[in-house]
C-alpha positions in Angstrom: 102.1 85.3 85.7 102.7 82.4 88.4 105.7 80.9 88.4 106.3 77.2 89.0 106.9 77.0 92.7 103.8 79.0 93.3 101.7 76.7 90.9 102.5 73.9 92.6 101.8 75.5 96.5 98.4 75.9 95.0 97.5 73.0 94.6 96.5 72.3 98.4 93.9 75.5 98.3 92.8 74.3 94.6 92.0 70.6 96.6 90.1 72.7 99.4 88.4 75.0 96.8 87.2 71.5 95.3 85.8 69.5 98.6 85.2 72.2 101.2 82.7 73.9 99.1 78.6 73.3 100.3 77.5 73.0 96.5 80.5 70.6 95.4 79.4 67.3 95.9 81.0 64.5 94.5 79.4 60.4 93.9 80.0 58.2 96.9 83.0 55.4 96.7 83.7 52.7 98.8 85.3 53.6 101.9 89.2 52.6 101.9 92.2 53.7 104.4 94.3 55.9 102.6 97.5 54.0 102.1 101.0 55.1 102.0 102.6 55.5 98.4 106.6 55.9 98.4 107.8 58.0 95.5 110.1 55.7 93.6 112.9 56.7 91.5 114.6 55.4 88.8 117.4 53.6 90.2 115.5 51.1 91.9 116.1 51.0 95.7 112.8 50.1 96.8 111.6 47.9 93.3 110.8 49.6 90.7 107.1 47.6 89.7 103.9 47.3 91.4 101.3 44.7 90.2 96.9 44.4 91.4 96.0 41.0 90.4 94.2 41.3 86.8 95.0 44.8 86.3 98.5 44.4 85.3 101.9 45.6 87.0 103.3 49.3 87.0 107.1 50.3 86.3 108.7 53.7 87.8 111.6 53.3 85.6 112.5 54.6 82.4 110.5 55.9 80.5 108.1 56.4 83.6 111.1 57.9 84.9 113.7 60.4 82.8 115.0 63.6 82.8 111.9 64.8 82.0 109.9 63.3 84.6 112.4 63.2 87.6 110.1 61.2 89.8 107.6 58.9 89.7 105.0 56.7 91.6 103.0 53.9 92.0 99.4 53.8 91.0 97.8 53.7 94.2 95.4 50.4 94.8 92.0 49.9 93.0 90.1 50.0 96.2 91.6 53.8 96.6 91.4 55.1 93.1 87.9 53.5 92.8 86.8 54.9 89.3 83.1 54.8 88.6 81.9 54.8 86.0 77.8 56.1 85.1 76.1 55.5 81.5 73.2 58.0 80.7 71.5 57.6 77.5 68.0 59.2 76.2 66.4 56.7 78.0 68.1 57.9 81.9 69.6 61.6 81.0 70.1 62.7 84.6 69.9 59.1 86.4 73.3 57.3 86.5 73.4 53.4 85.4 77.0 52.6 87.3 79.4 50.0 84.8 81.7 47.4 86.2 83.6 45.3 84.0 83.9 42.7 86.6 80.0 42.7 86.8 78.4 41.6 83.6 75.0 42.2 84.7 75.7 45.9 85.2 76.2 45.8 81.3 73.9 43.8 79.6 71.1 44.7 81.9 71.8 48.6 81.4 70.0 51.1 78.9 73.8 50.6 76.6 73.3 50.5 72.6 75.7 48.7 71.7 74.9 50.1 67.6 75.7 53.5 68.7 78.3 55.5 69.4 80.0 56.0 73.5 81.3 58.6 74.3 83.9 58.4 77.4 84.3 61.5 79.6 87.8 62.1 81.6 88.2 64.8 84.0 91.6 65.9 85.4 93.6 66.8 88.6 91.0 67.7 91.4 87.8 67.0 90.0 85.3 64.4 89.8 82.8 63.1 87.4 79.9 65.4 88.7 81.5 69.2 87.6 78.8 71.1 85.8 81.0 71.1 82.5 80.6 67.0 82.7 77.1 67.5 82.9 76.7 69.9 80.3 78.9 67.6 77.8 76.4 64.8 78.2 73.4 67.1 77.8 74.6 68.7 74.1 75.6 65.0 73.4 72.3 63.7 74.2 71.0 66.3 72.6 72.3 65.9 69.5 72.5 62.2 68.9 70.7 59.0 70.2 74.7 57.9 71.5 76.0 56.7 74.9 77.7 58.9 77.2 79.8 56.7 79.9 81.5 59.4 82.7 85.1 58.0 83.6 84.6 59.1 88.0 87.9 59.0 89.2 87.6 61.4 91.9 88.7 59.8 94.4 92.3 59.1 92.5 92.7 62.9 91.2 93.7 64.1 95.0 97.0 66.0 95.5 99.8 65.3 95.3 99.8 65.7 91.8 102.7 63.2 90.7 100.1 60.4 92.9 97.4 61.5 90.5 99.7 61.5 87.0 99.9 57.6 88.2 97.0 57.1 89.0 95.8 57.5 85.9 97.2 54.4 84.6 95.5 52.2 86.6 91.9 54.4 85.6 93.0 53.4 81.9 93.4 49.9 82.3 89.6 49.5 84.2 88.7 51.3 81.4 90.2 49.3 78.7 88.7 46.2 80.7 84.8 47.8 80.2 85.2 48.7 76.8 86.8 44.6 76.6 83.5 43.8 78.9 81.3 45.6 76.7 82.0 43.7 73.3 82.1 40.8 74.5 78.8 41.2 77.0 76.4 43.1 74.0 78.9 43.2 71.0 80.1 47.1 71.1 82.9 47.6 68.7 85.8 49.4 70.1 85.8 51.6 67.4 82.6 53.2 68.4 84.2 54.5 71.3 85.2 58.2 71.8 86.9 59.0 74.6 86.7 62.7 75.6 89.5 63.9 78.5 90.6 67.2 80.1 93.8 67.7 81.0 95.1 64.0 82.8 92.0 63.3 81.7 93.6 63.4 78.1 96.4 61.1 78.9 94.5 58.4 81.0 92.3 58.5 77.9 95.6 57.6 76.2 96.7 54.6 78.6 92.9 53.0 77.6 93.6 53.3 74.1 96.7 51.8 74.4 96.0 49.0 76.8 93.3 47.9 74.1 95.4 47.7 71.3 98.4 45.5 73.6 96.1 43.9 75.9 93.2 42.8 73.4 94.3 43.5 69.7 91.1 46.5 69.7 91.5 50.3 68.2 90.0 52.7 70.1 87.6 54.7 67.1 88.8 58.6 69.0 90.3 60.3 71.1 89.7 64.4 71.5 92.5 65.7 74.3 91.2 68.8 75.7 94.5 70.8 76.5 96.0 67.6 77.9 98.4 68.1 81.1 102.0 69.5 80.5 103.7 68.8 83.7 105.1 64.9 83.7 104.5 64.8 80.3 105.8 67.5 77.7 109.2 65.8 75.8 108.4 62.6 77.2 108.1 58.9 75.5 104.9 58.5 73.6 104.2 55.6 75.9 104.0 58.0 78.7 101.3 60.2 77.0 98.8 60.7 74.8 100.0 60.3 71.0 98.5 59.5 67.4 98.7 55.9 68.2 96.1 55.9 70.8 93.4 55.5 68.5 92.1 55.9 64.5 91.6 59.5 65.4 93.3 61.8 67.6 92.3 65.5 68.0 93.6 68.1 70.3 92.6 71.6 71.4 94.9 73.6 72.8 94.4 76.3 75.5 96.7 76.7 77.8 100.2 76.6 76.3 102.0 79.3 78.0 105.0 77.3 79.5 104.2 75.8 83.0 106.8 77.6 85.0 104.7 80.6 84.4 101.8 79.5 85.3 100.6 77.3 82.4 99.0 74.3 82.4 98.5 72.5 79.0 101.1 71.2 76.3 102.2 73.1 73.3 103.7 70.8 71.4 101.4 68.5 68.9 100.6 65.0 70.1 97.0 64.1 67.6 96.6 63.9 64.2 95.2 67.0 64.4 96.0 69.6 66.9 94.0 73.0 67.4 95.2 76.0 68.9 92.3 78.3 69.1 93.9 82.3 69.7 97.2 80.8 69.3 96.6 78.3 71.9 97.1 80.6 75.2 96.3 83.7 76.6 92.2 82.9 75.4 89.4 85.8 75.1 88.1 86.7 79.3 90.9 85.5 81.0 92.9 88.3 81.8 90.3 90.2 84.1 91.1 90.4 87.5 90.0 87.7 90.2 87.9 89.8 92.0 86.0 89.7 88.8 85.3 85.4 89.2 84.8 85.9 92.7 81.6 87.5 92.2 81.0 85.4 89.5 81.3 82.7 91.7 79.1 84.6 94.2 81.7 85.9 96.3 83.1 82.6 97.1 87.0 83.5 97.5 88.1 79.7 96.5 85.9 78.9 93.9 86.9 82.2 91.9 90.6 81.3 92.8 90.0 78.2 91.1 88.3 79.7 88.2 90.5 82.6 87.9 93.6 80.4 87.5 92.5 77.8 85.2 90.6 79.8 82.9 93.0 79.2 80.0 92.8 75.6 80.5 89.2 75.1 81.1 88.3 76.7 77.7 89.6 73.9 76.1 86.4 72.1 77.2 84.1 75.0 76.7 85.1 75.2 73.6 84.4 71.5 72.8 80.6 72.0 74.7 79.8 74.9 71.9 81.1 72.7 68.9 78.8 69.7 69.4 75.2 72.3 68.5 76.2 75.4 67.5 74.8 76.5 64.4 78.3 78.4 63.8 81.1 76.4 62.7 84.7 76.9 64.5 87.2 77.6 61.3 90.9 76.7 61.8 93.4 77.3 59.4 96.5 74.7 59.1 100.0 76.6 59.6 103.1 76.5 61.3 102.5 78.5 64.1 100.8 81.4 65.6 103.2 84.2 64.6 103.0 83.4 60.8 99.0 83.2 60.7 99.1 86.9 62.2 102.0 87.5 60.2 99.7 86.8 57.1 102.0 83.9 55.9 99.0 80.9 55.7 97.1 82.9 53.4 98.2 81.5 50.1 94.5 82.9 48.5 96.3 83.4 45.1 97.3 79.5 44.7 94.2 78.5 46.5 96.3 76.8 49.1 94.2 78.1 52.3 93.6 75.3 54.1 90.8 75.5 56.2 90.1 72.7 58.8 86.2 72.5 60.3 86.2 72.2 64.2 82.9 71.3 65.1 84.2 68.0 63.3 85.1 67.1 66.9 81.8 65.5 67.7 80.8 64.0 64.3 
C-alpha cells in the first residue's frame, strides 16, 4: 500500500507519465501565460473571493475551507483552464463539433438534437478529453442510442498541483452550466435530458454544473453517474463542496476505489447519490493486485504509462465498469445492504421473506 505522503509525490511522475508520452496527445487550447495562483486560507489575509466577469466569483472560505479541506484556491482564469468542449453524434462519430456558450452559432449550426438525450463526459486529475476510455464511452453510447455525447476537455485545468485542479473545477462547472443554459435557449434542449457522466473530479465538477443550473437558472440537471468521485478535498465535507443527491433528479455512483486515501486510495466511501454501487465491496477490484511489471508490458514496456496504470487501477474500474454496462448482453446485479461485511456474512439474503433486493446496474445508461 502507498501511504499519503508518497501519493501525493507522485503526482509530478503521474503529470509526466501523461504529457511526455509520444502517443498521448491532447486537443490544442489557446495559448495563455501561466499565472500565479496564491493558496488562500480561511482567515482571509489576502481576500478570500475571486470573480471573471460573467462566470461568477469564488470564495476560499468556509465551507471551501474547513477542517476537512485545510486549504484552498482560486480557480485559475478562463483563458488558463480553457475547457472545450466537442459534440459527436451519429452524424460526426470521430470528428469533433467544438461548443461555446458565448458562440451561438457553434450551437445551432451543429449536428445537436435537441429531442434526444446528451450525455456530458468529465475526466479527472491529469487527463484530458482525448483518453481512449473517453473515446470508448462515446462509441458504446453511439452505439446504442441515436443521443448526443458532448466531452467536458478541461485538460489544460487538471495540471498539478492537485488542490489548483479541485478549484478549477468550479469554474469548468459554471461554463458548463452556461452551455446547457445556451443550449435551451439556442435549439430548445431541456436540461433534464442531460446526463452528465464524470470520473473522479470529474464527478464533482459534474456536481458544481448541476448545481449552478438549479441557483443560477431555476433548471434540474435529468443525471448524474459519479464514477468513484475524488476523496481527497472532499470526503466529510459540505454538500455544496461536492457531489450530493441534490445535483440532479438522479444521482448514481459506482464505487472503486474506497480504500482510505492515506494508503493509497483514491475514491470516496461514503454514499453521496441516490444510489451508490460498490462493486467487490468497492476496493481492492478483480486484476489489480498483480505486480507493475505486469502493466509495464502491458503498456509495452513503457515504465510511466504502467506506473500510471498500475496505481490507479482501482479507480479506473469505476469507468470500465460503466463502458461494459451501456451493451452488454449481461446484466450487472447488485444487491442493496449495509455494507460489505454483512453481504459476505450472508446477512442481505432475506430469501425466506422475499426481501432480496436486487438493484439492475446496467440501469446506468437507460
Amino acid at each position: 500500500m502507498l501511504n499519503g505522503t508518497n501519493a501525493v509525490l507522485l503526482q509530478t511522475i503521474l503529470y509526466l507519465a501523461n504529457t511526455n508520452t509520444p502517443n498521448d496527445t491532447k486537443w490544442n487550447y489557446p495559448s495563455t501565460e501561466i499565472e500565479s495562483n496564491t493558496l488562500y486560507k480561511v482567515n482571509g489575509e489576502e481576500g478570500d473571493e475571486r470573480c471573471y466577469d460573467g462566470l461568477g466569483c469564488y470564495s476560499s472560505s468556509y465551507p471551501w475551507t474547513d477542517v476537512s479541506r485545510p486549504v484552498s484556491n482560486f480557480p485559475q482564469s478562463p483563458e488558463k483552464v480553457a475547457p472545450n468542449y466537442c459534440l459527436f453524434t451519429r452524424n460526426n462519430p470521430l470528428q469533433c463539433q467544438h461548443l461555446s456558450y458565448s458562440v451561438p452559432s457553434t450551437i445551432y449550426k451543429s449536428n445537436l438534437i435537441p429531442t434526444q438525450r446528451v450525455y456530458f463526459i468529465a475526466h479527472g486529475f491529469l487527463e484530458g478529453g482525448d483518453r481512449p476510455w473517453i473515446r470508448r464511452l462515446t462509441a458504446e453510447l453511439l452505439r446504442r442510442y441515436d443521443a448526443n455525447v458532448v466531452v467536458v476537455d478541461w485538460g489544460s485545468g487538471s495540471e498539478p498541483p492537485y488542490t489548483q485542479a479541485v478549484a478549477n473545477i468550479r469554474l469548468v462547472g459554471t461554463i458548463t452550466a452556461l452551455l446547457i443554459k445556451a443550449m435551451s435557449d439556442e435549439v430548445g434542449l431541456k436540461s433534464e435530458f442531460c446526463h452528465m457522466i464524470g470520473h473522479s473530479l470529474g464527478a464533482h465538477l459534474a456536481g458544481y454544473v448541476g448545481y449552478n443550473l438549479k441557483t443560477n437558472f431555476g433548471l434540474t440537471l435529468g443525471r448524474i453517474t459519479g464514477l468513484d468521485p475524488a476523496e481527497p478535498h472532499f470526503s466529510k465535507t459540505d454538500p455544496v463542496v461536492r457531489l450530493d443527491p441534490s445535483d440532479a433528479i438522479f444521482v448514481d455512483i459506482i464505487h472503486s476505489d474506497t480504500t482510505p486515501f492515506i494508503q493509497g486510495g483514491l475514491g470516496m466511501e461514503e454514499p453521496i447519490g441516490h444510489l451508490d454501487f460498490y462493486p467487490n465491496g468497492g476496493a481492492d477490484q478483480p486484476g489489480c493486485n498483480e505486480g507493475v511489471m505486469k502493466y509495464i508490458n502491458q503498456e509495452k514496456g513503457s515504465f510511466f504509462k504502467g506506473l500510471r496504470t498500475f496505481l490507479g487501477c482501482d479507480h479506473v474500474r469505476s469507468h470500465e465498469y460503466f463502458i461494459e454496462s451501456v451493451n452488454t448482453q449481461c446484466n450487472f446485479l447488485a444487491v442493496e445492504c449495509e455494507s460489505w461485511e454483512k453481504f459476505l456474512a450472508g446477512d442481505c439474503f432475506e430469501c425466506a421473506s422475499d426481501k432480496v433486493r436486487f438493484r439492475d446496474m446496467i440501469c446506468f445508461c437507460r
